[in-house]
N, C-alpha and C positions, 0 to 999 in steps of 0.2 A: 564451345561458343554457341549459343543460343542464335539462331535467326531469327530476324524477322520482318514482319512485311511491309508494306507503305503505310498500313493502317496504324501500326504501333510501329513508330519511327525511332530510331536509335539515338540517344539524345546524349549531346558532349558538354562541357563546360560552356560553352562559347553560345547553345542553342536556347540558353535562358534568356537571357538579354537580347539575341536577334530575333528571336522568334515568341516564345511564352509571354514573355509583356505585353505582345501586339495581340497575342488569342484572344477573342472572349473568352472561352471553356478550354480549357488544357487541365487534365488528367495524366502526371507522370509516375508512372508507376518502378519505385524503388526499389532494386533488386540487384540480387548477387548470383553467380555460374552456377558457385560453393551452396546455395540455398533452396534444400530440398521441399518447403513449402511453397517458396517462391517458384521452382521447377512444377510442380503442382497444379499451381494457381493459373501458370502463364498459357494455355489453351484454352480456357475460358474465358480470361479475361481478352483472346486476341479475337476469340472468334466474338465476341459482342462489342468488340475495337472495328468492327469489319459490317457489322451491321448497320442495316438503314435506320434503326432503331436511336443507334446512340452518331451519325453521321457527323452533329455537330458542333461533337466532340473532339478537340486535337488529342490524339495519343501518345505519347512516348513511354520507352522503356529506357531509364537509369542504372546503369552498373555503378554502384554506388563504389568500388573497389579502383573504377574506371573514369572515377568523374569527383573528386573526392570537393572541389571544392563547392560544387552546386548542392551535392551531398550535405557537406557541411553548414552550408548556406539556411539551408532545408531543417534542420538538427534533426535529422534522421539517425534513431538512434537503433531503431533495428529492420530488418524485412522478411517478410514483403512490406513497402508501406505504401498506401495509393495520397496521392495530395490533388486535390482542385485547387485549381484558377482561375481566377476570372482576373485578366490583363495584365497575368504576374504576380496579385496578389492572392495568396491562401486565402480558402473559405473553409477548406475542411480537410479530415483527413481520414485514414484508415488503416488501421494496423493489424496485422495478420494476414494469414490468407486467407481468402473467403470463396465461398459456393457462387453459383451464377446467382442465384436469388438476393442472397446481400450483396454481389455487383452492381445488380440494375437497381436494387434501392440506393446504396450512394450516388451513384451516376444520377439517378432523377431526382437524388434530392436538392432542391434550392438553395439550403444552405445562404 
């Protein structure tokens, strides 16, 4: 089991609808225990989830294994995959796992 902080909140089926809708900026990052790039990726992507840089940003992290219909909802079809929102809806997305450098370009892209 993966931990994690306040910064990147653990996110269940239920937390799309009560909370992602009302975000401006929600960034859920899709992932699996089983997903060695996803394992990878997830200290990087928590320590600039932690930053004052990216604050106003909502974070979560998706066990896609643990949450299958938000998952599904999402048509996530592999991970790691990172998705923006703006009030629930998709702007963008990203598939793989990536370096700090192409974190903070998606994170500040407008999209």
């Amino acid at each position: 089991i993966i931990k994690q902080n306040i910064m990147l909140k653990d996110m269940n089926d239920t937390d799309f609808q009560e909370k992602v809708v009302k975000e401006d900026l929600t960034i859920i990052n899709y992932s699996a225990s089983w997903c060695g790039p996803c394992k990878q990726q997830l200290p990087t992507l928590k320590s600039l989830a932690e930053s004052d840089e990216f604050k106003h940003i909502n974070f979560y992290y998706c066990d896609v294994d643990n949450n299958l219909n938000t998952s599904t909802s999402a048509n996530i079809r592999g991970v790691p995959t990172l998705v923006k929102y703006r009030k629930g809806k998709e702007i963008s997305r990203k598939v793989g796992a990536s370096g700090e450098a192409e974190l903070k370009a998606f994170f500040k892209s407008e999209d």
